[in-house]
C-alpha positions in Angstrom: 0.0 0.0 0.0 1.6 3.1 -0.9 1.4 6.3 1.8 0.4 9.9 1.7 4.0 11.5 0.7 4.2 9.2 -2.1 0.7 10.0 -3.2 1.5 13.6 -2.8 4.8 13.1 -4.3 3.2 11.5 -7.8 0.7 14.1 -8.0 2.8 16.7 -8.4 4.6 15.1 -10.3 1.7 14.2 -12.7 1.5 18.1 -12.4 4.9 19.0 -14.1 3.9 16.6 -16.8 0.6 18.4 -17.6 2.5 21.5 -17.2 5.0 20.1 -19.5 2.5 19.1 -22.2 0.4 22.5 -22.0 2.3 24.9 -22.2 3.7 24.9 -25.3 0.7 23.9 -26.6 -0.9 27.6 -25.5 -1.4 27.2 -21.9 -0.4 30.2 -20.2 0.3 29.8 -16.4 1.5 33.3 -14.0 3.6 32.9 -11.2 -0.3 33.0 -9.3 -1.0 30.2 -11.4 1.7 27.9 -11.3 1.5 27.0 -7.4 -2.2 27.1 -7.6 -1.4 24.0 -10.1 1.4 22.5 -7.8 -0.6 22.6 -4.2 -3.6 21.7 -5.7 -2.2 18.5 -7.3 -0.4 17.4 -4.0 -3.8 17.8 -2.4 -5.9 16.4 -5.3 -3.6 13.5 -4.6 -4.8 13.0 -0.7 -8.4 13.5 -1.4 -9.0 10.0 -2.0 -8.2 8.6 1.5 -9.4 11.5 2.8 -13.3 10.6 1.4 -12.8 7.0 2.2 -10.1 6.7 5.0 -8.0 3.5 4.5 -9.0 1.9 7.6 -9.2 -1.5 6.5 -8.5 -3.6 3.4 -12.2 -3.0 2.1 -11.9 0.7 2.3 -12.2 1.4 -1.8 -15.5 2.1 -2.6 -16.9 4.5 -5.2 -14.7 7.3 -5.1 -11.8 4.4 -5.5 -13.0 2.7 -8.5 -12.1 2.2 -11.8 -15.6 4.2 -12.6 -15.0 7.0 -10.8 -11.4 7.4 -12.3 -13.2 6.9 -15.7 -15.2 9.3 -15.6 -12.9 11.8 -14.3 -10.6 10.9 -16.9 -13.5 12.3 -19.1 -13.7 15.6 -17.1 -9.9 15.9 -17.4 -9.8 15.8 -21.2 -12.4 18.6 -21.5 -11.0 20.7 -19.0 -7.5 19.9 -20.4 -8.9 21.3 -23.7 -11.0 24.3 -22.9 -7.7 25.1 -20.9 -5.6 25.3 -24.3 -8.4 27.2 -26.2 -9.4 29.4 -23.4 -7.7 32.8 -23.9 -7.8 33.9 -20.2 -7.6 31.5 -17.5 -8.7 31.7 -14.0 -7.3 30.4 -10.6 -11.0 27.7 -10.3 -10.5 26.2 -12.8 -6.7 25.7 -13.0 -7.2 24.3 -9.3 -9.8 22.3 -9.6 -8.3 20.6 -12.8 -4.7 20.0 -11.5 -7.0 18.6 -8.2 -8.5 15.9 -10.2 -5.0 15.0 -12.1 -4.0 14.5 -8.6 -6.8 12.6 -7.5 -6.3 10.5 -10.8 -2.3 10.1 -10.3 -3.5 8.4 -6.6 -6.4 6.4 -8.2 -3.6 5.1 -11.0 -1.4 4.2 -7.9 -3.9 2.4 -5.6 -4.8 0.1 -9.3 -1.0 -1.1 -9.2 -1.1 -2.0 -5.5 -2.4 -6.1 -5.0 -6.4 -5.1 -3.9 -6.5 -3.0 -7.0 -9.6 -1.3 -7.8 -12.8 -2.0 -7.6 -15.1 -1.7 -11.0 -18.1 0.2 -9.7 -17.1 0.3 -5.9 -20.5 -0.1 -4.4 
């Protein structure tokens, strides 16, 4: 079972990648935006065990299954491209996008462990 640094550690990592990708593809982040992005994705990354504490080996319910990370997968891409076409972005949205990469970068981590993830979670 992988722990809260390493979480936090992979989602901001998952953060410089997105970053990485973006920006030269028109995304324009200030020096407001950019740790915005960063602390967002490092808490993104907690939120997980924070819904659904990891008290047990049963803890993964919804909000750790391979549903919900589909379908935020699907929120990720639209945000990701309204993000690149967008000519002015603002600090909501940027948060709450680089939150769900982080949230995604733990759900992807908790899939490689041995209990996996549930399908539905319910």
């Amino acid at each position: 079972m992988t722990g809260r640094k390493t979480h936090m550690t992979a989602g901001v990592l998952v953060s410089f990648i997105l970053i990485w990708y973006m920006v030269p593809k028109g995304l324009v982040l200030s020096s407001v935006l950019l740790p915005i992005a960063l602390v967002s994705s490092a808490l993104g990354a907690v939120l997980p065990d924070l819904i659904e504490p990891p008290r047990n080996r049963r803890h993964r319910k919804f909000f750790h299954s391979l549903l919900c990370l589909a379908l935020l997968l699907l929120y990720l891409n639209q945000t990701c491209l309204s993000l690149l076409t967008a000519g002015t972005v603002d600090e909501v949205t940027v948060g709450i996008f680089f939150a769900g990469a982080g949230y995604a970068s733990h759900l992807v981590l908790d899939a490689l462990t041995l209990a996996g993830l549930p399908v539905v979670g319910l």
